[in-house]
C-alpha positions as CSV (number, residue, x, y, z in Angstrom):
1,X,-10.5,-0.7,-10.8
2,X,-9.8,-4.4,-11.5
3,X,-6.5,-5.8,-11.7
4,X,-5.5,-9.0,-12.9
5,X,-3.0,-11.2,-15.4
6,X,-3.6,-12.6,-18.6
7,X,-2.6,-16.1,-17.5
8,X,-5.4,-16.7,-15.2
9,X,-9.4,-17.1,-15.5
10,X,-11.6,-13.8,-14.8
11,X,-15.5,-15.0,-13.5
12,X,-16.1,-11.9,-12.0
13,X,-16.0,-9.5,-15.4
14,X,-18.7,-9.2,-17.8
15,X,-18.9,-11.4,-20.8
16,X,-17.8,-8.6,-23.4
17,X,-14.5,-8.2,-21.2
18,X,-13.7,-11.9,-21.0
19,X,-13.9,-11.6,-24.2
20,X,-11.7,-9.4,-25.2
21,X,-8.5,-10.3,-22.7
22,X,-9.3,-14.2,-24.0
23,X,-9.9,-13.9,-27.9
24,X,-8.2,-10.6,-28.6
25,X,-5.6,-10.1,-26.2
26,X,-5.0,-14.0,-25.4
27,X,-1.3,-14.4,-24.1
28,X,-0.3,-11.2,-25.5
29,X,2.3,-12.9,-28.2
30,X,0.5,-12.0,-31.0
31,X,0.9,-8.2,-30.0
32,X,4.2,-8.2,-29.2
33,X,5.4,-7.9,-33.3
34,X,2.2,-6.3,-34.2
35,X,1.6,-2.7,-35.7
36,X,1.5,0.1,-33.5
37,X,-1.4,2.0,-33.4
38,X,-5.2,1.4,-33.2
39,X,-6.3,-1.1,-34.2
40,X,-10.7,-2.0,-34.1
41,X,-11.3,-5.3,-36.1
42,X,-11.0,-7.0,-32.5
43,X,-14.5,-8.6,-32.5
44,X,-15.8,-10.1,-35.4
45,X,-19.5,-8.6,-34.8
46,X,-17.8,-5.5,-33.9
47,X,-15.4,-4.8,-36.6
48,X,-15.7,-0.9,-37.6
49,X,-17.6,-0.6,-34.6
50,X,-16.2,2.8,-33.3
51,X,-17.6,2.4,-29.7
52,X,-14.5,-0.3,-28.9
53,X,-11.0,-0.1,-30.4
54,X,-7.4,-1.0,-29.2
55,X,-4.4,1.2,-29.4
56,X,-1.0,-0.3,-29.0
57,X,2.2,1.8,-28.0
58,X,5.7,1.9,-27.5
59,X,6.2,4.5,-24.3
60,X,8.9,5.5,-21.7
61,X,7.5,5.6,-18.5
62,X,8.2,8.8,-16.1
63,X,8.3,9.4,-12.5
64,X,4.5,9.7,-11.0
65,X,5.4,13.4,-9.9
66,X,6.0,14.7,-13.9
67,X,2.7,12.5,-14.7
68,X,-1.1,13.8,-15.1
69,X,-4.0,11.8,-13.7
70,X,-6.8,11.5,-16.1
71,X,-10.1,9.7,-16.4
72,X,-12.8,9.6,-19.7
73,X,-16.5,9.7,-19.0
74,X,-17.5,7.4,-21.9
75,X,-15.0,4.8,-22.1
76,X,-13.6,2.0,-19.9
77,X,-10.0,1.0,-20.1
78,X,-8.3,-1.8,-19.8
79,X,-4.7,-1.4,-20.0
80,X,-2.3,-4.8,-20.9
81,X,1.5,-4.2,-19.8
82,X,3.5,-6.2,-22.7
83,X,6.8,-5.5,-21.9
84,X,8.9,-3.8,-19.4
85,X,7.3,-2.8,-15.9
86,X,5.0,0.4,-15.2
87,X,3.4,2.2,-11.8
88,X,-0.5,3.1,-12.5
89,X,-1.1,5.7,-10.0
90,X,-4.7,4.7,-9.1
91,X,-7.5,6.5,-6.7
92,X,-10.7,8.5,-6.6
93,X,-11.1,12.2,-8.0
94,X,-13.4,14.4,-6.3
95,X,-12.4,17.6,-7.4
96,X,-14.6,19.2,-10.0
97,X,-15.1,18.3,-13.1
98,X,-14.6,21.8,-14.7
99,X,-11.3,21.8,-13.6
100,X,-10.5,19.3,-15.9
101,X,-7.9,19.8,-19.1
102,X,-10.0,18.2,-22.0
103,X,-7.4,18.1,-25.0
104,X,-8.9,15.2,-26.6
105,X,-12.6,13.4,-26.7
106,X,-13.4,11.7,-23.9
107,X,-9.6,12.5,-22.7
108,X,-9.9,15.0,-19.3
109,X,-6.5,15.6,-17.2
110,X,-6.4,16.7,-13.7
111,X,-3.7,17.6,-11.3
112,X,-5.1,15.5,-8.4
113,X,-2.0,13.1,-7.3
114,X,-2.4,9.6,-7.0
115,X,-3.2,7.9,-4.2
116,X,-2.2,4.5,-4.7
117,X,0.2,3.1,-7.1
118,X,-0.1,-0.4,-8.5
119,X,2.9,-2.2,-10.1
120,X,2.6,-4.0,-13.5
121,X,4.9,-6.7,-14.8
122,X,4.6,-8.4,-18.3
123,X,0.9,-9.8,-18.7
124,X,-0.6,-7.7,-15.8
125,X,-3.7,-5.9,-16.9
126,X,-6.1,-3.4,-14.9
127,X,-9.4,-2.3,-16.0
128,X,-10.8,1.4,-15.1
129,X,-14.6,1.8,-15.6
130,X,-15.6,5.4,-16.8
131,X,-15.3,8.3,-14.5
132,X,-12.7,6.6,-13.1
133,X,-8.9,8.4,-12.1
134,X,-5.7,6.7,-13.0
135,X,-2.6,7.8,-13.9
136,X,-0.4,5.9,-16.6
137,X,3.1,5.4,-17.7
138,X,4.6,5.7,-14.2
139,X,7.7,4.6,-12.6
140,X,8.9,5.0,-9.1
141,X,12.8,4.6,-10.6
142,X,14.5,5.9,-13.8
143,X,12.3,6.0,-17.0
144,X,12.3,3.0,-18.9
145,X,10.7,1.9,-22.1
146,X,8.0,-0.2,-22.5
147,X,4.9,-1.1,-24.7
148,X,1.0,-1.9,-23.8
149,X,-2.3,-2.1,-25.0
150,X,-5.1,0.0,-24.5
151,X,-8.4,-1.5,-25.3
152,X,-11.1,1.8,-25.2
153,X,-14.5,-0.4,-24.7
154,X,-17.7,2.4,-25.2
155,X,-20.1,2.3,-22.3
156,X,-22.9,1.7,-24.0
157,X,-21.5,-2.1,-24.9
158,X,-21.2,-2.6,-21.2
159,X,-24.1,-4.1,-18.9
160,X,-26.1,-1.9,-17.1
């Protein structure tokens, strides 16, 4: 996991991700009034390019005990808080795999509890590499709304 905020410089992440929290995400303004739902002309040398696309939602967050862990095998994450304030329940899964709920592709849900939480504010963003177990949409208090972008980035665009 990599955790960071919008308004500062990222050296350490790969190119492609630099990329897409500068150019497409920027300062997160432009998303604020946009269209919910996915969007993939984020890249101009991408555009149509099913291996990365961004989904924006409007959600209500939950107490971490009624929320599912999950992880995807071929996609990295990076999750952008736009408004209101969220928990990610964060840390590794080592049960087995077959255990796994997979109602979706790439989409597997466990029932392993987080071991960490991590709290977003506005313009916070954490990035989960494939194979890696978080758990959105969280709250340690009452349920609140909020909205965020998911950017789905394939692993085959990232380095080796």
């Amino acid at each position: 996991m990599y955790q960071g905020n919008l308004a500062q410089p990222h050296p350490l992440l790969p190119t492609l991700l630099r990329r897409i929290l500068q150019e497409v995400i920027g300062d997160g303004s432009r998303w604020l009034t946009a269209k919910l739902g996915k969007h993939d002309d984020l890249l101009p040398e991408l555009v149509g390019d099913a291996r990365l696309f961004l989904i924006l939602s409007e959600d209500v967050s939950q107490p971490v005990a009624e929320r599912r862990a999950e992880y995807h095998e071929d996609h990295l994450d990076i999750q952008v808080l736009l408004t209101g304030r969220e928990w990610m329940g964060v840390g590794p899964f080592t049960g087995p795999h077959s255990r796994a709920d997979h109602p979706h592709p790439d989409l597997f849900f466990v029932d392993t509890p987080a071991q960490s939480l991590v709290a977003l504010l506005p313009g916070d963003f954490v990035i989960f590499p494939p194979g890696e177990l978080h758990t959105p949409l969280c709250t340690p208090q009452a349920p609140a709304s909020l909205r965020k972008i998911v950017v789905k980035v394939h692993r085959s665009l990232l380095p080796e």
